[in-house]
Structure formats: C-alpha cells, structure tokens
N, C-alpha and C positions, 0 to 999 in steps of 0.2 A: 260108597259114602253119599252120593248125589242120591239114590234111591231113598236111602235111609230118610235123608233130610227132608225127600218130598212127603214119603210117609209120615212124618213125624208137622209138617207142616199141613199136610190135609186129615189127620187123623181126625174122625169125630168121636172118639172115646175121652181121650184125658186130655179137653178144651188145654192147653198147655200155651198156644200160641200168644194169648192173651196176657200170660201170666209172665210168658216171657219179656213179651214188649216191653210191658208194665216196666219191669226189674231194667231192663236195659236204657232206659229215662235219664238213673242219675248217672249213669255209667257216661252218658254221653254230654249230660252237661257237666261233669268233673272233667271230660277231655276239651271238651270249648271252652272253660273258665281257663285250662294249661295254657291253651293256645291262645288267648286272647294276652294272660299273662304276660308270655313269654314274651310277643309282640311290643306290650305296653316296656316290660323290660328295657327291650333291646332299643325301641324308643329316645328311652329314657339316657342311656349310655351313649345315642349318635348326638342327644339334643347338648349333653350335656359337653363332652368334646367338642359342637360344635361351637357351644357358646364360650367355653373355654380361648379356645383359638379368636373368636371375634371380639371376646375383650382383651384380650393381649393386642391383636393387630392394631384396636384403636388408641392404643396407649402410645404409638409412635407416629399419630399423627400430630403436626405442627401446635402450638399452645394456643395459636389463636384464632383456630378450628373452634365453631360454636355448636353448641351442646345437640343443637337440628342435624347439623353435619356428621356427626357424632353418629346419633342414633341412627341416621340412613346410612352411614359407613358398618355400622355395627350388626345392622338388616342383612346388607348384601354380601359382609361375612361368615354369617350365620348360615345363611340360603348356599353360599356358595362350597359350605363346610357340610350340607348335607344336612343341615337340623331342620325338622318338623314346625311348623307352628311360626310364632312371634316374638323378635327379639324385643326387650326394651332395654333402653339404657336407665338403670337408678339412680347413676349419679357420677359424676367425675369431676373431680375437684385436684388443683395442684399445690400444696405449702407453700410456705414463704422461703425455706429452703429448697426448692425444688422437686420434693418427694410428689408422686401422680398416685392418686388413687382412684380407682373404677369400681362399681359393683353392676351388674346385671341380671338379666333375669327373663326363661324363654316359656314360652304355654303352646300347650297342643291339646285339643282335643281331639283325640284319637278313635275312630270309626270303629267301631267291635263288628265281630264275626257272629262267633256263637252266643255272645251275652246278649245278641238282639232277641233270642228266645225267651229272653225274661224282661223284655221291655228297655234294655240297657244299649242303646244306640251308641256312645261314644264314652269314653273315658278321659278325666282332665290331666292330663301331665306336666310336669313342673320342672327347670331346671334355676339352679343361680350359680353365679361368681362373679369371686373381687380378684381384683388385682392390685399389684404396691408394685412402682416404680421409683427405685432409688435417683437420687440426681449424680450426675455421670460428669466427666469433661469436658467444657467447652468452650474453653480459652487457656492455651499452654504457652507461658513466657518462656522463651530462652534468653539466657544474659550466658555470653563466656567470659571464664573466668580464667584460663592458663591453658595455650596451644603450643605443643615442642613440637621438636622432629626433624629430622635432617630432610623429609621427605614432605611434599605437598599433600594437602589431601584437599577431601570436600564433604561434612557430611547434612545431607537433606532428609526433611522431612518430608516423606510422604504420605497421604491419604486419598481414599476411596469411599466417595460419597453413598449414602443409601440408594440402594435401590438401582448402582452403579457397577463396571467393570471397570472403568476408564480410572487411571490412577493420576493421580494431581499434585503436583510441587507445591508445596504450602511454605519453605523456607528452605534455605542453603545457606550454611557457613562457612566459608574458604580458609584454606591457611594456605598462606605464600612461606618457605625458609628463606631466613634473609643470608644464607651464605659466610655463614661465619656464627662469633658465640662458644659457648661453653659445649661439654660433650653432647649436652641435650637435645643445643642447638632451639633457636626460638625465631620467629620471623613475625608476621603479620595476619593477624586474623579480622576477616569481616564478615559480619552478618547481614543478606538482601532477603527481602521477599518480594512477590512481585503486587504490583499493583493489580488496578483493576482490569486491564489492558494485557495482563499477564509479563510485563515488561517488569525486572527485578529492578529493585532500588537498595542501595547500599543505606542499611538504617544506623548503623554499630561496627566502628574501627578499632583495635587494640593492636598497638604497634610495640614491638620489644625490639629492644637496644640492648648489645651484649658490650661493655668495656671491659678494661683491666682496672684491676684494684687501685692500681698505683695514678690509675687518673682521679681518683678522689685524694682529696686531702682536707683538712682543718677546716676552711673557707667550701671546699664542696664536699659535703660530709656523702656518706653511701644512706639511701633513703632506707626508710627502716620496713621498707614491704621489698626490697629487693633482692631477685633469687641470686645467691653466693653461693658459688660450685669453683673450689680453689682458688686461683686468681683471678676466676672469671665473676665478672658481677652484671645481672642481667636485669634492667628496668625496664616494667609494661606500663602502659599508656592507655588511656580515651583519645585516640584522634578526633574520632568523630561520632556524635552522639546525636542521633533525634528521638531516643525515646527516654529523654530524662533519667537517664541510667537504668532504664528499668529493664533492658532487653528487648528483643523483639516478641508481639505478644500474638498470637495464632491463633484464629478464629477455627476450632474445630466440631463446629455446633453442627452442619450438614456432614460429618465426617462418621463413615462405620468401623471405618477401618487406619490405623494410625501404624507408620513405621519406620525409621530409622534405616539411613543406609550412611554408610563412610566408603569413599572414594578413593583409594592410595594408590595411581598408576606406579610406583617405583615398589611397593608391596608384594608380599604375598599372603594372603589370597589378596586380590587388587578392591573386590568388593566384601565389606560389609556388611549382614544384615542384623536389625534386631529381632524379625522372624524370621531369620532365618537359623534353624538350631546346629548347624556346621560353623556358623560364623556368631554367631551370639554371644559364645563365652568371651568375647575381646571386649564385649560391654562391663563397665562398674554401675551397678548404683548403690548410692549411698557408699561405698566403700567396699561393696560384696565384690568380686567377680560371677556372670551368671553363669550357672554351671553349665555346662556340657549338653547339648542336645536340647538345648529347650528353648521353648518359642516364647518371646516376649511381646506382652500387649501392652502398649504404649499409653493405653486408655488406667491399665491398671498400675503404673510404676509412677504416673503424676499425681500425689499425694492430692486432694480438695483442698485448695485455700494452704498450702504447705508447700515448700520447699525441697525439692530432692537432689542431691550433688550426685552427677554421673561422669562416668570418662570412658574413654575407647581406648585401648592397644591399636595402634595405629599396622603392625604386621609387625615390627623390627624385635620385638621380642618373642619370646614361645609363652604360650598362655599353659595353665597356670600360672600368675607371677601376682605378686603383690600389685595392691593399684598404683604404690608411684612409680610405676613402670609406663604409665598409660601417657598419654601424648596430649589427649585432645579432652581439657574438662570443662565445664558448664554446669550451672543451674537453672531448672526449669522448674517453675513453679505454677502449678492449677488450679481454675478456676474450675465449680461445677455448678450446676443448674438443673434445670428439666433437659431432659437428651430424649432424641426421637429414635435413642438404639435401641433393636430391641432385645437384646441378651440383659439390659439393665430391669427387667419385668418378669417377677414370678407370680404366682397364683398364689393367694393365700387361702382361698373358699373353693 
C-alpha cells in the first residue's frame, strides 16, 4: 500500500495530486466548522449553567446588599462555576410583598481554531436568566392554647442558620401536671425564649385549676369556656403575659432550617420529632394527623400572614387516634417576607 501511494504521489502521467488537494479544501474546512461548532456549543451549556447557578446564589444574599455587591458577587459565581467570558447583572428588584426577581446575562468571545482559515478569529456567545423568588417565613408566633397530660413535657423550636451546622433554641414551652384534675389531667404551661445573652425569659403563663362541679353554684356560676369532663370542671388562665396576648413571636429570618421537638421523659418514645418521620405522625395540624414516615418542614405548615391550629400526642396514646386525644395544642401564625433560603428560588429563563 505505502509503494502504491508513493507511485501515485510522484507519478508524472495523470498530474492527480493537484486535483486531489484541490478536492480535499472543503472536506477540511466542513471538519474545522464541526469542531469549532461543537466547541462554541459545549461553551454555551457550561456558560449557561454557570450563569444559572450565579443568579440563584445571588438571590440569597441579604436585601440590603447593593446592586455593585451584587454584580461582583454574581462575577465570582459565574468564574467559580466554570463560565467563559462576562457575567452582568440586569437587574434585581424585590415587591412590596417580598417576591425577588433577578435577570442576567454572560458574553464570551470565543477564539476559533479552524474558522481562522477564513479570516474568523473569534465567535460571540451569549447566555441569559431570571429568576423569582417567592417570600418565605420569617417570623412564626406561638400562642398556646390547651396543655393536658398526666406527664410533663417540653416542646422547642429548633433552627439552623444558613450556611451553618450549629442548631439553635429559638423557643421552649414547658408544661408542669399540676397533680390532680380530671382524667386528662391539666397543669401549667409556659412559654420562654431567650434573650440576647441566650438566657430564656418566661414571656406567656396559662395556669389550669381543676374543681368539682359542686363548687360552683348560683352566685359562682361555671365560666362558659370551661373544660367539663363529669364532675370535674377545669378552668385555664393568663397568669402572665408580655406579649399582649399575642404569643411569643420568633425571628426566623437567618433560619434554613426550622423543627419541632416535644420532650416527654415519663413517655414513650421520650423524644419527638417533626423531621423526624418515626415520630412525626404524633404531630396534628390543622386537625390532620401527619401520616406515617414523613418529614415535616416547619417553613412550609406556617400558613403566610394565616393561622394554623396544631397539637402533639404527647406518648400516652397509640397513634393513629383522632386529634382530641392530643395533649399539647397551640397556634402559630406566619409572617413572610424576602427569605435569604434558597430552595425558595426557581429559574424561570
């Protein structure tokens, strides 16, 4: 084959060599156009993933992060995501209800290979995207509203800050049995958070008194919100109140993570979780029981600017059970705003 090729390359009969060259031109600039293509392509897919990701990441920076901060934040996302070229930011704006919107936009001109053969040095590539960020929770009131139980418990909220492991007490509610009362059994519930110092402060007391029927009469009539279980008659109270009745209200604006734990040393299981899906179904909300094996976000069961009635089985029953079996109920109600979480951000471009 090697002989053939040379004969056929030095032949001086049928000049062929020339006519091959010739022919062999476009052959080779249709494979530098592929490969220049393919390049620009593949480009195009890292610039555009990359900008993707660097406007989402900006979306969970603080609200009063300025538009400069922004776009150098959104650079060294871009860079660090692997995209070609220039990010810019277009615009980022947040509603009066809290919704965040982003648009962006990155440029590369791209160095060619083979198109330099026809005078074609570099190629412009383009990517863009928006993003919408919904407003999220960032203040959760608790008010209780009715604690049983023959058994003490405690249950706290816990949260973990962005960008954190460290999990943080943001509130605890205690209930004390006061030792007597009706089957249900009712004692004293209060609500602390801590201050700045991390030291808790008792904010909301509700004290229950269980009598006998027969201690009421004509001149002390039985109040008409009081719980009546046979002869037993059980009246709840405000001992003590600093937050104008309103509950105690929980800053969870630095919060990614939001959860719920009830405490029942005389219980079984002793610990509650609301993520945790072994222990979850002893939570109500709204009147549901949660079913079986599922994890509950804390972020997503406090209605916006609405009200949700929730309650716990404190252990003494078997779950499945209807909710007036539950021990320990409450209303929390949420506030939302701009949130720096970022599962609250999809891409819309």
């Amino acid at each position: 084959m090697r002989k053939l090729c040379l004969k056929f390359l030095t032949s001086k009969e049928a000049s062929l060599v020339p006519a091959f060259a010739l022919s062999a031109l476009p052959l080779l600039a249709v494979l530098g156009i592929s490969v220049d293509y393919t390049s620009g392509i593949n480009s195009k897919n890292e610039m555009q993933n990359a900008l993707d990701a660097a406007t989402l990441a900006i979306t969970t920076l603080p609200t009063d992060t300025t538009l400069a901060k922004r776009q150098e934040a959104l650079q060294a996302f871009y860079t660090a995501n692997k995209g070609d070229g220039t990010a810019t930011l277009t615009s980022f704006k947040v509603d009066t209800d809290g919704t965040a919107h982003a648009l962006s936009s990155a440029s590369y001109n791209m160095p060619t290979d083979f198109l330099r053969l026809a005078t074609i040095t570099n190629v412009s590539i383009t990517a863009t995207s928006a993003v919408t960020k919904t407003p999220a929770l960032i203040k959760a009131t608790f008010k209780v509203d009715k604690a049983s139980g023959w058994w003490d418990k405690k249950m706290t909220l816990f949260g973990i800050p962005f960008e954190s492991k460290t999990t943080q007490e943001l509130m605890r509610i205690t209930y004390t049995y006061n030792k007597g009362g009706d089957s249900k059994g009712y004692g004293t519930t209060t609500v602390s958070v801590p201050n700045i110092n991390g030291v808790y402060q008792d904010v909301q007391t509700q004290t229950c008194v269980t009598k006998n029927k027969s201690d009421y009469g004509r001149k002390n009539p039985i109040p008409a919100d009081a719980i009546i279980n046979g002869e037993k008659v059980t009246t709840c109270s405000i001992t003590l109140d600093t937050t104008g009745g309103k509950g105690a209200a929980i800053d969870v604006t630095k919060m990614d993570v939001l959860y719920l734990q009830m405490d029942v040393p005389s219980g079984s299981p002793k610990v509650l979780k609301s993520n945790d899906p072994a222990t979850s179904n002893r939570l109500y909300i709204d009147g549901v029981e949660v079913a079986t094996g599922k994890t509950i976000d804390i972020f997503r069961v406090v209605p916006c600017g609405q009200s949700s009635s929730q309650a716990w089985e404190d252990g003494g029953n078997a779950v499945p059970a209807p909710v007036s079996n539950a021990d320990f109920f409450y209303t929390v109600t949420g506030q939302c705003a701009f949130s720096q979480r970022p599962s609250e951000t999809v891409l819309t471009q």
